[in-house]
C-alpha positions in Angstrom: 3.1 77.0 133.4 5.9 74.6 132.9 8.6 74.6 129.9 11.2 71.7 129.3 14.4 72.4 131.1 17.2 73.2 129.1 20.9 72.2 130.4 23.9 73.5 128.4 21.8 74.6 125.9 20.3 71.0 125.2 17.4 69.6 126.5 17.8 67.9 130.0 16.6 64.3 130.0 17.0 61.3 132.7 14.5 58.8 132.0 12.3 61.3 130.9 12.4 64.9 129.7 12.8 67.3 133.3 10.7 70.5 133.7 11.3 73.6 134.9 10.2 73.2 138.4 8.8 77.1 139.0 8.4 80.5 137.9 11.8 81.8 138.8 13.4 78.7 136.7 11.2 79.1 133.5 11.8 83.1 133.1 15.3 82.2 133.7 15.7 80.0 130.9 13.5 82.2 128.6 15.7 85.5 129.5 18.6 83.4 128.1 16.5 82.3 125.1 15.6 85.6 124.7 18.7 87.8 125.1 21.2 85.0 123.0 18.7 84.6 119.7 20.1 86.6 116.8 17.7 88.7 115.2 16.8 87.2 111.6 18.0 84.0 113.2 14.2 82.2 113.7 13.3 81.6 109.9 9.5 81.9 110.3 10.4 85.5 112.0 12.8 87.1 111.0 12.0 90.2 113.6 12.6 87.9 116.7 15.8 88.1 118.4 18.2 91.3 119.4 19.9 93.5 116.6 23.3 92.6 117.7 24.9 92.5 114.5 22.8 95.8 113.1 22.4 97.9 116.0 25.3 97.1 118.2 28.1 95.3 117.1 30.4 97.0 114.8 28.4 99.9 115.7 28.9 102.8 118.0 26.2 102.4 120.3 24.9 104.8 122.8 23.9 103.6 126.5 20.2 104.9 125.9 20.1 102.9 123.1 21.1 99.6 124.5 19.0 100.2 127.6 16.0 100.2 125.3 17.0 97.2 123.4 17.1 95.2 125.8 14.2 96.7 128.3 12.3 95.7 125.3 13.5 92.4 124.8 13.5 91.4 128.5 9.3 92.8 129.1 8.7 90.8 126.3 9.1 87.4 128.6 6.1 85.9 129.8 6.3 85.9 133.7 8.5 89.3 134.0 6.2 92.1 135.4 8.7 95.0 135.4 12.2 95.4 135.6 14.0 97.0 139.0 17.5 97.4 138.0 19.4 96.8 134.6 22.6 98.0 133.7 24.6 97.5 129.9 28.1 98.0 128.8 29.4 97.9 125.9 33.0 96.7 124.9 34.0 97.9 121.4 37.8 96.6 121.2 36.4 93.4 122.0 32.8 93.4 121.0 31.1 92.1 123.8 28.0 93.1 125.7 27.6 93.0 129.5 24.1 93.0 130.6 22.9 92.7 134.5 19.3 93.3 135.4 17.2 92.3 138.0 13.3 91.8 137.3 10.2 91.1 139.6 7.7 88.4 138.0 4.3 87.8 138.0 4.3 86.0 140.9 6.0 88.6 143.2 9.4 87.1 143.2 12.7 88.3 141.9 15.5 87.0 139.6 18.9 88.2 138.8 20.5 87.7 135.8 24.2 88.3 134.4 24.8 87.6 130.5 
């Protein structure tokens, strides 16, 4: 399956739209799409997205916690058939969240992802 490539966060057009040319590319993008939507943000489900600003930011949370989060969020993707390695921290004086994982798709290859 194919999904329209997404540059920048915009989609990516020369002459035409451009598609995501395999599987590694299009669970990529969606792991992106996935991990940066705000939960509440997608009017016509509100339950889609990450708790960021109910579960973690502002908060205290625990590594445990965040691990499940985001295992969650990142099976969830179409294409991902189990994760190998995934590691969160968790920044409170400056409220940011570092997550690295690595997951194995569908199609036997592997991706690594930093956000």
């Amino acid at each position: 399956m194919t999904d329209l490539l997404l540059r920048y966060n915009d989609l990516a057009i020369d002459a035409d739209f451009i598609l995501t040319r395999n599987l590694a590319e299009q669970v990529t993008q969606a792991l992106q799409i996935q991990l940066k939507t705000l939960q509440g943000e997608w009017f016509l489900d509100e339950r889609v997205g990450i708790p960021y600003f109910t579960q973690i930011l502002g908060q205290k949370p625990h590594k445990l916690t965040l691990l499940g989060i985001f295992r969650e969020a990142i099976l969830k993707v179409d294409g991902v058939s189990k994760i190998n390695q995934i590691n969160v921290d968790y920044e409170q004086q400056t409220r940011t969240v570092k997550l690295n994982f690595e997951v194995e798709l569908t199609d036997g290859s592997k991706v690594k992802i930093n956000v």
